[in-house]
C-alpha positions, -999 to 999 in steps of 0.1 A, spaced: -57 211 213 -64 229 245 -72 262 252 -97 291 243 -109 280 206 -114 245 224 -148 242 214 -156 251 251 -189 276 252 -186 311 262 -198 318 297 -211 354 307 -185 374 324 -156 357 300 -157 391 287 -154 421 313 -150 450 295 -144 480 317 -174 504 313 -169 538 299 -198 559 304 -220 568 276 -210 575 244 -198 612 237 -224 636 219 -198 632 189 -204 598 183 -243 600 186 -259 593 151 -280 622 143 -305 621 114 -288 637 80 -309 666 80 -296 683 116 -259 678 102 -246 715 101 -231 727 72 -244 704 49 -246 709 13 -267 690 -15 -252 674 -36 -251 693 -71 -253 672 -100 -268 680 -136 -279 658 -162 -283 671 -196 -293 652 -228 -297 658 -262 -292 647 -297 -284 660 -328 -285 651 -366 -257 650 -392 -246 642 -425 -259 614 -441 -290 609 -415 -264 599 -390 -280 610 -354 -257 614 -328 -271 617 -289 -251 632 -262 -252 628 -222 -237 655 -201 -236 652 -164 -222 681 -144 -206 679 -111 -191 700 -88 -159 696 -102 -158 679 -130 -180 666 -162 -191 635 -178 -195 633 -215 -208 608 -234 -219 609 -270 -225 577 -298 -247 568 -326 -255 535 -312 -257 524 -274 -218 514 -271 -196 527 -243 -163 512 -254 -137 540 -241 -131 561 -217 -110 590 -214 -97 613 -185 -81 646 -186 -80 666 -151 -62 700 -148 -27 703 -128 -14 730 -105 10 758 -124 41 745 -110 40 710 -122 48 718 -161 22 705 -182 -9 723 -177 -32 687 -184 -25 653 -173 -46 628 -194 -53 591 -203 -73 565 -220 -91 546 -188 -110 522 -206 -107 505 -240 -89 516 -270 -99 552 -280 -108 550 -314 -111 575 -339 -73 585 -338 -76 593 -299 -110 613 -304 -122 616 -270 -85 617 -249 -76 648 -272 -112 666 -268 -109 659 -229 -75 675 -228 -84 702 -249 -118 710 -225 -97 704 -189 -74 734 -205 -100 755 -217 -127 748 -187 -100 739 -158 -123 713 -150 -116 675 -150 -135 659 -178 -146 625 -185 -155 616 -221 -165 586 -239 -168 592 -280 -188 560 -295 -195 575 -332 -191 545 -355 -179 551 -381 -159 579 -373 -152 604 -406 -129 628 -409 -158 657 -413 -177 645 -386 -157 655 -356 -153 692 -366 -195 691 -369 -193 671 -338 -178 694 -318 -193 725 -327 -227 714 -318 -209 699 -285 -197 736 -278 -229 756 -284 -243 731 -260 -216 738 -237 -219 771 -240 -260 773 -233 -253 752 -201 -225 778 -196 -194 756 -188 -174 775 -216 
């Protein structure tokens, strides 16, 4: 087959792009730190853990952003689910939109009803990842309370 994929090498000149100038100011890479109106990034990591019934330790990882949060808390070093609740404008309806993102939310839908119930209360979009095995009936109440004085010291409630 003839033609320009031939096999034929290229020859200078083959090309003849016409020339432009130099590039505009605008498209100029300039070092990160001379970029006006730049923010840092703000993210927060907060750990801790915290004892229950029946010697049953329980440790938590918060990470803030600027818009959201990041929840994860287990008694072992699973991360089998993921849940997703984000808050909706007014005029939509329903106040939450939510959903199980990853696995099967165990614990009679644990963490997609504690990441609704946070997006209403925060009006934040929260993602949370409950890995307490077993999960009891008394332990989620106790759960949750020593979730929300934590939330409340790192004052997102």
């Amino acid at each position: 087959m003839e033609g320009a994929f031939s096999g034929a090498a290229l020859e200078e000149g083959d090309f003849d792009f016409p020339d432009h100038g130099p590039p505009s100011p605008a498209l100029v890479p300039v070092p990160l730190s001379e970029v006006p109106n730049r923010t840092e990034p703000r993210l927060q990591v907060h750990t801790f853990s915290a004892d229950f019934e029946e010697n049953l330790l329980v440790h938590f990882q918060i990470v803030i952003f600027e818009g959201c949060v990041w929840l994860w808390f287990g008694n072992g070093q699973r991360f089998s689910n993921l849940s997703v609740s984000l808050p909706l404008p007014a005029h939509l309806g329903d106040p939450v939109s939510s959903t199980c993102v990853l696995g099967e939310d165990e614990g009679e839908d644990w963490s997609l009803r504690l990441s609704r119930r946070l997006a209403l209360k925060t009006h934040k979009t929260w993602y949370i990842s409950c890995n307490v095995d077993p999960p009891k009936p008394n332990l989620q109440p106790a759960v949750e309370r020593r979730l929300l004085e934590e939330l409340r010291t790192l004052q997102l409630m």
